[in-house]
Each structure stands twice: as structure tokens, then as C-alpha cells.
C-alpha positions as CSV (number, residue, x, y, z in Angstrom):
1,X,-84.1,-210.7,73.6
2,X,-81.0,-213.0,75.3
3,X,-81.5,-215.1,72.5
4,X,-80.3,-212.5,70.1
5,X,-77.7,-211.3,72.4
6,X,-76.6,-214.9,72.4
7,X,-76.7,-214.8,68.4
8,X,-75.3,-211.5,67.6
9,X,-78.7,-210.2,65.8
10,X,-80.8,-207.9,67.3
11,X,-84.1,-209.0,68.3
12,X,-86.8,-206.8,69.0
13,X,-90.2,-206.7,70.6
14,X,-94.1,-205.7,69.4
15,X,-94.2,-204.0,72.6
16,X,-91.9,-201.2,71.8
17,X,-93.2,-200.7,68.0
18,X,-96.6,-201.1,68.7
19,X,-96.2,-198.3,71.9
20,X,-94.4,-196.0,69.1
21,X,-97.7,-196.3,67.1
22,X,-100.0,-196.3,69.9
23,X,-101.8,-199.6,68.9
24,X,-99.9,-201.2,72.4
25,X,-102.9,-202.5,73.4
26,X,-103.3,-205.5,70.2
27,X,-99.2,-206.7,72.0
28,X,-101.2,-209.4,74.1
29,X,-102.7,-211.5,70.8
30,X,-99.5,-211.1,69.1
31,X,-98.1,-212.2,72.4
32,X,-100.2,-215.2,72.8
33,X,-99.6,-216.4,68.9
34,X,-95.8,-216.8,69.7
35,X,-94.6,-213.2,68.0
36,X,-93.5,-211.3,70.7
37,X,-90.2,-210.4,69.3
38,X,-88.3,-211.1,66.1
39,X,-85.2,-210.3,64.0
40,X,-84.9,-206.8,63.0
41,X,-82.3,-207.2,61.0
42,X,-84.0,-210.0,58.2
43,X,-86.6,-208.2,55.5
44,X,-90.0,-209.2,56.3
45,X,-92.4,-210.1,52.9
46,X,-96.1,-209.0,52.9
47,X,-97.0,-212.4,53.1
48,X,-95.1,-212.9,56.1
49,X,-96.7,-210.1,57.6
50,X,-99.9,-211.4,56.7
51,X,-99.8,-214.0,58.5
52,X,-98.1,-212.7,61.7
53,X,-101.5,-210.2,61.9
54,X,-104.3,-213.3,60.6
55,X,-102.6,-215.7,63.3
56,X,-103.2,-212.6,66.2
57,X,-106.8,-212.1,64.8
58,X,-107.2,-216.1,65.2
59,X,-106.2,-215.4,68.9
60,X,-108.5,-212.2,69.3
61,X,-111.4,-214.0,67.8
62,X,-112.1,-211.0,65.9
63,X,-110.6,-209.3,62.4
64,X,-109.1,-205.9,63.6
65,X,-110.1,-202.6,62.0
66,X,-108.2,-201.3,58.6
67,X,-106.6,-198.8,60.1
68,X,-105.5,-200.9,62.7
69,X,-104.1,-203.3,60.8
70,X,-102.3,-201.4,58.5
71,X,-100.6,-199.6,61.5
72,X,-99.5,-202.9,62.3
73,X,-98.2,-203.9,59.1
74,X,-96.7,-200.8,58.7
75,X,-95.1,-201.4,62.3
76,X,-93.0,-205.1,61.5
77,X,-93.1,-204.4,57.7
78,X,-90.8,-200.9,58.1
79,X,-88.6,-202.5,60.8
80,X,-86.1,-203.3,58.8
81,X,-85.4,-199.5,57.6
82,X,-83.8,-199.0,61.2
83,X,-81.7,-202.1,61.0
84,X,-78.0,-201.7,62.0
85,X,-77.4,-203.8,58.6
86,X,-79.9,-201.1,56.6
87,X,-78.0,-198.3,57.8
88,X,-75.2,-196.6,55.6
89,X,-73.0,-194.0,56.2
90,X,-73.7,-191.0,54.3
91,X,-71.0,-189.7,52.2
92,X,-70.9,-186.0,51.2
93,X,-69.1,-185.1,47.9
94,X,-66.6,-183.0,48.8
95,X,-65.2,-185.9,51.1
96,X,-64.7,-188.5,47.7
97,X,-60.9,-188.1,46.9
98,X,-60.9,-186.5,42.7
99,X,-59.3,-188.9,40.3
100,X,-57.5,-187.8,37.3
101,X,-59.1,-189.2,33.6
102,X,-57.1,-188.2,30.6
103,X,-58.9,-187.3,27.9
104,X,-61.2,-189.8,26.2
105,X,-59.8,-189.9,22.9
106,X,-55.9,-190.1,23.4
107,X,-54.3,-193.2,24.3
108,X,-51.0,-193.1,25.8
109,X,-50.3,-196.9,26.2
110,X,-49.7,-197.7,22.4
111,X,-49.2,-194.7,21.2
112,X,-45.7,-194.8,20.4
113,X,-46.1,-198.6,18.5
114,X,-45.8,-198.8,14.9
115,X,-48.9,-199.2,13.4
116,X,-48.6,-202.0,11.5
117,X,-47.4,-203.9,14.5
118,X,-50.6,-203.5,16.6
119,X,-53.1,-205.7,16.7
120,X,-55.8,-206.2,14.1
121,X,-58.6,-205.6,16.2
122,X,-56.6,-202.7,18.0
123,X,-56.3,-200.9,14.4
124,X,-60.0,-200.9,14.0
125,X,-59.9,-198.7,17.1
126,X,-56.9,-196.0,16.8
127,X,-56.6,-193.4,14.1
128,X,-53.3,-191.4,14.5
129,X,-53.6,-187.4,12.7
130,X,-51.0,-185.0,12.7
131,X,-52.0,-181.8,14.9
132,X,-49.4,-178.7,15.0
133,X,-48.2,-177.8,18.4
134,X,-46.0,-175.2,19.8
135,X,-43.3,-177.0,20.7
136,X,-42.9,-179.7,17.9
137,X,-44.2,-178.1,15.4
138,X,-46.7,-180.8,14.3
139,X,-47.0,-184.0,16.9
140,X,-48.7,-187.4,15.7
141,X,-51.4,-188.2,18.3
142,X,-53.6,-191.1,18.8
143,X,-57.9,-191.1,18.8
144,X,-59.8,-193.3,19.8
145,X,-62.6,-194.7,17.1
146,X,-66.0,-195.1,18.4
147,X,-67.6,-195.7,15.5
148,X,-67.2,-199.4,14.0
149,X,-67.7,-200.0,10.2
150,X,-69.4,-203.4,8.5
151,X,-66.9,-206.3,8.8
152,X,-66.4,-206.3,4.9
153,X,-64.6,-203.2,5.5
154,X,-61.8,-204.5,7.6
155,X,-61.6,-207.5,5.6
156,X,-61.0,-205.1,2.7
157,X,-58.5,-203.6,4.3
158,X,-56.4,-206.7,5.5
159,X,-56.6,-207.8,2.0
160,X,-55.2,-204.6,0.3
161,X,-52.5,-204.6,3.2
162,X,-51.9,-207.8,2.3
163,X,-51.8,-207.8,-1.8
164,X,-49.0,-204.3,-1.1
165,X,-47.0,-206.4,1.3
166,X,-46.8,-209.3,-1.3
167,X,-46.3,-207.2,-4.3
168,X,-43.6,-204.7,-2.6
169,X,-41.9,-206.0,0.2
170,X,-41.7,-210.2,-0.9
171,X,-38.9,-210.8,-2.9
172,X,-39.6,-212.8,-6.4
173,X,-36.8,-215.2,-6.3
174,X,-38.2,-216.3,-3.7
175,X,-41.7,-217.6,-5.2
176,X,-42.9,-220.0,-7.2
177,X,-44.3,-219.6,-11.1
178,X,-47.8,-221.0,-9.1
179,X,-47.4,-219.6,-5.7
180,X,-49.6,-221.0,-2.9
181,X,-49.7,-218.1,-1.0
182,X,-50.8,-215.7,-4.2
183,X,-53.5,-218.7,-4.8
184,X,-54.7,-217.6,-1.2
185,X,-54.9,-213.9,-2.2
186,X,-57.0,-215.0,-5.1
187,X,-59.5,-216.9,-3.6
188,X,-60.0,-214.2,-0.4
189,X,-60.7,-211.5,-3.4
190,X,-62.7,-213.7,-4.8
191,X,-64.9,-214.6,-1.6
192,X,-65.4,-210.9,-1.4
193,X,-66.5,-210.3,-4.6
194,X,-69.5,-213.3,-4.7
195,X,-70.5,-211.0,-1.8
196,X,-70.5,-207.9,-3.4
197,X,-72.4,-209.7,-5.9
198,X,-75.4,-211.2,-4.3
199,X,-75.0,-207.7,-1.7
200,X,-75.5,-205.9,-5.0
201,X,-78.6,-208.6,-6.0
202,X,-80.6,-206.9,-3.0
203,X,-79.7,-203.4,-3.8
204,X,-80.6,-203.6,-7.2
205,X,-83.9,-204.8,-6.1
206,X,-84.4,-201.9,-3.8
207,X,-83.2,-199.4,-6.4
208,X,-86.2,-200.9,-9.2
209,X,-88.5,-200.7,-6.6
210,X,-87.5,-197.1,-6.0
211,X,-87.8,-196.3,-9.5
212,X,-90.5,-197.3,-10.0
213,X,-92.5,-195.2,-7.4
214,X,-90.7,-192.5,-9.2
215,X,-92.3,-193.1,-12.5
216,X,-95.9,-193.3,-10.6
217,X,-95.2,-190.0,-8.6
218,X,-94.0,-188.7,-11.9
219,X,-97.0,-189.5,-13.6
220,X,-99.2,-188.3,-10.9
221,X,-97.5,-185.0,-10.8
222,X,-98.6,-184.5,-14.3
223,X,-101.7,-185.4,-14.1
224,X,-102.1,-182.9,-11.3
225,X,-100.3,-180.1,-13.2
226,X,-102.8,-180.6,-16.0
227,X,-105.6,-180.7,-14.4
228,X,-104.5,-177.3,-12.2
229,X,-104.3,-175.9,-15.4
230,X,-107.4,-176.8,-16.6
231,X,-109.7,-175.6,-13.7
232,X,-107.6,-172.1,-14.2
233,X,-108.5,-171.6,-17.6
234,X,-112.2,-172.7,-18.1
235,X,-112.8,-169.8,-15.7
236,X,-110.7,-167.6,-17.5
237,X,-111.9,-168.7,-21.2
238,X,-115.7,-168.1,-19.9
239,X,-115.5,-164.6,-18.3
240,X,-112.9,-163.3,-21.2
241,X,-115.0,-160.2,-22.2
242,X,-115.3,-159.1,-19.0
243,X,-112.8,-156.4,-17.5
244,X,-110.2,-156.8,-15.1
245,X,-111.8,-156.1,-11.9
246,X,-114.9,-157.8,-12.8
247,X,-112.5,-161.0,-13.8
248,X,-110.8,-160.6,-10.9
249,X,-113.8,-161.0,-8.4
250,X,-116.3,-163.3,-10.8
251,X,-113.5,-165.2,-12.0
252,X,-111.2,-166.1,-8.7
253,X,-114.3,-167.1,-6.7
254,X,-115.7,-169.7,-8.7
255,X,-115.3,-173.8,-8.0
256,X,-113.0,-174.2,-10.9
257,X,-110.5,-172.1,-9.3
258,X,-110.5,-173.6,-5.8
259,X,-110.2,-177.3,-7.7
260,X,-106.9,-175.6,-9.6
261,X,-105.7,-174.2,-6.0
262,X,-105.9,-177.8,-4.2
263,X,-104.4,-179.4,-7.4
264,X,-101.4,-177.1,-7.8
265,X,-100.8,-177.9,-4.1
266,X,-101.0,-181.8,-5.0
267,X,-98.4,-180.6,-7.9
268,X,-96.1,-179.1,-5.5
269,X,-96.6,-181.7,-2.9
270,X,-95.8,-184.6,-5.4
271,X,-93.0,-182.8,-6.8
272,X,-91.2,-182.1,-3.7
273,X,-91.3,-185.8,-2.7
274,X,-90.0,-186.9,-6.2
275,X,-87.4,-184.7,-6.0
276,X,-86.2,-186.4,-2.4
277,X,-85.1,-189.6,-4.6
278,X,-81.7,-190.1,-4.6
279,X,-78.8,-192.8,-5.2
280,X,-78.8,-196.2,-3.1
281,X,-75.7,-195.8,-0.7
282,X,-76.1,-199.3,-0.7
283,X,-75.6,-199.9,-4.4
284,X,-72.5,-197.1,-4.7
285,X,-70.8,-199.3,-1.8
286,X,-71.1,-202.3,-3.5
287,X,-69.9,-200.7,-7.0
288,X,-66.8,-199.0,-5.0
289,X,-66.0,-202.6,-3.4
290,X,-66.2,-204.4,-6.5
291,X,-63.7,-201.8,-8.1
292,X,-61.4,-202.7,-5.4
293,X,-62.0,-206.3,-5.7
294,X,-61.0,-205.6,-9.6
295,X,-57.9,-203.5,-9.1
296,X,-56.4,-206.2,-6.6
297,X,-57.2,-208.9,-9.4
298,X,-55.4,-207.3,-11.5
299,X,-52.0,-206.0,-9.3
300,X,-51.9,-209.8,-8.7
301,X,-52.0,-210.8,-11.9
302,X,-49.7,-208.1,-13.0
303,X,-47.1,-208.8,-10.8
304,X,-47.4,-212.8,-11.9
305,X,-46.6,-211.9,-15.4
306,X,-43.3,-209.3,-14.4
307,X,-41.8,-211.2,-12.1
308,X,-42.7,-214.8,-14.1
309,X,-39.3,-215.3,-15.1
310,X,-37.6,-214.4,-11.8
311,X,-39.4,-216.8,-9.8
312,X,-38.1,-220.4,-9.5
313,X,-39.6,-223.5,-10.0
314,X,-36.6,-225.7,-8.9
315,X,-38.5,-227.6,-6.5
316,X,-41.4,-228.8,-8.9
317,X,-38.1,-229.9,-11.5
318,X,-36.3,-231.9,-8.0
319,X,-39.5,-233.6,-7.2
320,X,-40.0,-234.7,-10.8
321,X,-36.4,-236.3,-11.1
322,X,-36.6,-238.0,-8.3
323,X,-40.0,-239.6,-9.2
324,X,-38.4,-240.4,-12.8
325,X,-35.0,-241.9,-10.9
326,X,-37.1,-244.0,-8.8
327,X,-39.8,-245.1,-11.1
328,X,-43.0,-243.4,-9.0
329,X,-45.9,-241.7,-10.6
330,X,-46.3,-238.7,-10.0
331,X,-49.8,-236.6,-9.4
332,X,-49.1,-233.4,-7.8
333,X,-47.8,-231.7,-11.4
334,X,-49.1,-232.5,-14.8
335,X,-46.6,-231.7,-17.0
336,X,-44.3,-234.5,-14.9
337,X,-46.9,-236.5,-15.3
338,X,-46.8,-236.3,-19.1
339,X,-43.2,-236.6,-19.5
340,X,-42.7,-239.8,-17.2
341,X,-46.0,-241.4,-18.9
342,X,-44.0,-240.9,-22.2
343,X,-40.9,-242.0,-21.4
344,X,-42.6,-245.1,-19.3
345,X,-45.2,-246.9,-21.4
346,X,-46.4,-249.3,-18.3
347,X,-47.7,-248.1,-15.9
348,X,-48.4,-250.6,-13.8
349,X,-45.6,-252.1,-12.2
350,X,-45.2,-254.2,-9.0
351,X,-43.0,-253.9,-6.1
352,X,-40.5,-256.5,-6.5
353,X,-40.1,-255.3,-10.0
354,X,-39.7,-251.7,-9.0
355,X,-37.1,-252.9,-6.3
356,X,-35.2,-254.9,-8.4
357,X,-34.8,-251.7,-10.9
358,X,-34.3,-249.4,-7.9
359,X,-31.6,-251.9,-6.9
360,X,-29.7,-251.9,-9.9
361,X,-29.7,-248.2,-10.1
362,X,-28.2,-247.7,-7.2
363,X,-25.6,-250.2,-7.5
């Protein structure tokens, strides 16, 4: 005990929780097996308890009783409940301060940003709608969107942002008759469409597969609907010249009948799953993107051949006279290429020669 007063944890003695369970007379083996107090405040394991108990039996010279010993484990094992480091201060409800929490779906903080100017990824999460209110009239408020589309979606979307930007706001003068940056557009349509395509590989194979169990349930349902109407009329040809009510009672009681019953149900049965077949959401996605695919294709291309004579190509023609005024060969456009081949026969020159020329030129 002054050891954990000297420590700062508390220590505490067998004696006391033994005496609380009336087992006090088993403190003397516990005692003489060095466990006459310990820390209250450090979770004992069962196999620490284990031992503590086996090394006092050692001592006694005798196993205690079960009920004995699981008063005792019970005793050091439940200590720690009471620890000072175990004990926390119940806090009633009313006593927790309330905190305001607008309302899930509006967002204050970018509300009033223009949409185009928020981030990609912060688009994918807003919608902004129109709602009337009493004041305004109709106010433009922001939701939040917890429910995340396929990734080909957004890139869809970036690219028809993209192709209207180009094709609207991008003035033509400024372009060139091969533009890079429509070369970019091309190839992202493109990237989407070779996965529409092999997308639309799968879904095809889903939607023969499909079919086909159609066709099988489709022939099954006939077969049933013949043969329901075959067990209904041999009964029906073979008690014809009786009356009604003999018909009625002979007739609708025989095997044959019961067979048409069960197969009728198979008929209706068969039929009802047939009829739950319907159109691969998969395929009309892929059909939808590759029309969008098509109709960027050909805005770009569209756009190429209006504005084709508007767009310059001065800095293709610079490039080439410089090449032809200092005698290089160029390779980054053909039809430069040609001309300087035909108006230089060899090719191969070296570089004295080459300087010498360059030389004179400039002089």
C-alpha cells in the first residue's frame, strides 16, 4: 500500500476483496505466494488470474473447490470495474448543449459559384433546381447528389462540355486547318467508343443468351397448352351423348381432366415468366452512348469543314520557308517536304557545304 501511494496508483489488498466475498480465510496462501496486494487500476487477463489462484493452491497443497475458486477469480478478475481510471462520469441528455445541422441536401458554401467554375469532382455532387418561393418568386437552390453514376458517364459529360466550348466559344482564326487540340477531342471520342464497343460485345452475349431461354419457354408453353387441351377433350369426346349433368359429374372427375388442370397451370406458369423478359438496360446504354459518341464525331467534323477557310495555317507556311532559306529538310509536314524535295534534287548534303551556302545567303 505505501508503495502505491509513493507511485500514484492505487494498490489494493486480497484481504479486503476476499472479506467482501466471504472467502477471507484462502488471504494467507495468497499471502505466502507474494500476492497480497496489487494494482487496481491495470486489467487483469484470465491467464493472469490463473496463475495468481494455481501459485496459492501450490502453497495450500491442495486444489480449492469450484466455487471457491471462481469467487476468487471473480474477486481480482472484476477489480478493475471499481478502478478510479474505469469510472466515467455519467452524462444525462438533457445536459449535452443542441447543435444546429442545416439541412442535408443544401449547401451554402458554393452555392453562389458558377457552375462551370467548380470543380469537376464537386459537379458530380451538386445539382442546382429552380423551387418557387414567396419572396423571390422562384430561388435556384443547391442538392446534394448521393447517388454516383459509372465513370463513363462523367467522362461523357466532360467531353460534350468540351466539344460545345470548342465549337462555340473558341474563335476560328485562331486555329489551325489540323488543330492539335481538335486531334485530342477525336481521339477521347474515340477511346469511348472502343468501349462502348467491346461493353456492347458482353451485352450482346447476355441478350442471346436471354433469347434463347425465351424460345425454350416459348416452346414449352405450347407444348403445355396442347397437351391441356388434349386431356380436356378426350373426356369430353368420350362422354358426348351423355347429358349435362351426367357430363358434368362423369366427365370433370376423370384423370384426363386433372392432367389438363396441372397442365393449364404449367401454361399459365410458363407464360407469366416469358412475359417478364424484357430489354437489356445494358445494351440501350451502350446504344445511347454510342449515339453520342456519333453526334460529337460529327459536330467536330462539321465545324472543321465551316470554319476551314477561316483558320490559318501561317505557321506551317513560316516553318517551311525557313527550312527552304536555310537548306534543312523538313519532316513535320509533307507537303513541305515535297516541295523542297523538288526544288532540291540532293538530298544529302554536308555541313561545310550547307554553311558555305547559308554564308552566301546571308551576305
Amino acid at each position: 500500500l505505501r508503495r502505491g501511494v509513493q507511485t500514484g496508483r492505487p494498490m489494493t489488498s486480497l484481504r479486503v476483496l476476499f472479506a467482501a466475498r466471504g472467502i477471507q480465510q484462502y488471504f494467507p496462501y495468497f499471502r505466502d505466494a507474494g500476492y497480497d496486494v496489487f494494482d487496481a487500476a491495470v486489467v487483469k487477463k484470465d491467464r493472469e488470474v490463473d496463475e495468481m489462484i494455481s501459485s496459492a493452491e501450490r502453497v495450500a497443497g491442495a486444489p480449492f473447490e469450484a466455487s471457491i475458486r471462481t469467487e476468487m477469480w471473480k474477486a481480482i478478475r472484476y477489480c478493475w470495474f471499481r478502478a478510479p481510471s474505469s469510472m466515467k462520469r455519467f452524462i444525462p441528455p438533457k445536459s449535452v448543449p443542441r447543435l444546429f445541422l442545416p439541412k442535408q441536401d443544401v449547401r451554402f458554401r458554393d452555392q453562389e459559384v458558377d457552375y462551370n467554375l467548380l470543380d469537376p469532382e464537386r459537379q458530380r455532387m451538386v445539382i442546382r433546381k429552380f423551387v418557387p418561393d414567396d419572396r423571390e418568386g422562384w430561388k435556384k437552390l443547391q442538392f446534394e447528389v448521393y447517388k454516383r453514376s459509372e465513370a463513363e458517364v462523367y467522362l461523357i459529360k466532360d467531353i460534350v462540355r468540351c466539344v460545345n466550348h470548342w465549337c462555340t466559344a473558341m474563335d476560328p482564326q485562331k486555329m489551325l486547318k489540323a488543330d492539335p487540340r481538335e486531334e485530342v477531342l477525336f481521339k477521347r471520342i474515340r477511346k469511348v467508343e472502343v468501349k462502348a464497343a467491346a461493353r456492347k460485345e458482353v451485352a450482346m452475349e447476355t441478350v442471346v443468351e436471354k433469347e434463347r431461354v425465351v424460345r425454350f419457354l416459348s416452346f414449352i408453353r405450347l407444348a403445355l397448352g396442347c397437351l391441356a387441351f388434349l386431356m380436356f377433350a378426350i373426356p369430353l369426346y368420350s362422354y358426348m351423348k351423355l347429358s349435362w349433368s351426367e357430363l358434368a359429374y362423369w366427365g370433370m372427375t376423370t384423370r384426363h381432366v386433372q392432367a389438363g388442370v396441372w397442365f393449364l397451370m404449367g401454361f399459365v406458369f410458363v407464360s407469366a415468366v416469358a412475359a417478364r423478359h424484357k430489354p437489356s438496360i445494358e445494351l440501350i446504354k451502350v446504344q445511347r452512348v454510342q449515339a453520342i459518341c456519333k453526334k460529337l464525331y460529327t459536330q467536330l467534323v462539321s465545324f472543321r469543314f465551316d470554319t476551314g477557310p477561316r483558320r490559318q495555317d501561317r505557321q506551317t507556311n513560316m516553318m517551311g520557308e525557313i527550312a527552304k532559306y536555310f537548306g534543312l529538310k523538313p519532316e513535320f509536314d509533307p507537303e513541305i517536304q515535297d516541295d523542297f524535295e523538288a526544288a532540291n534534287k540532293p538530298k544529302d548534303s554536308k555541313f561545310e557545304e550547307w554553311y558555305a551556302r547559308a554564308a552566301s545567303r546571308k551576305a
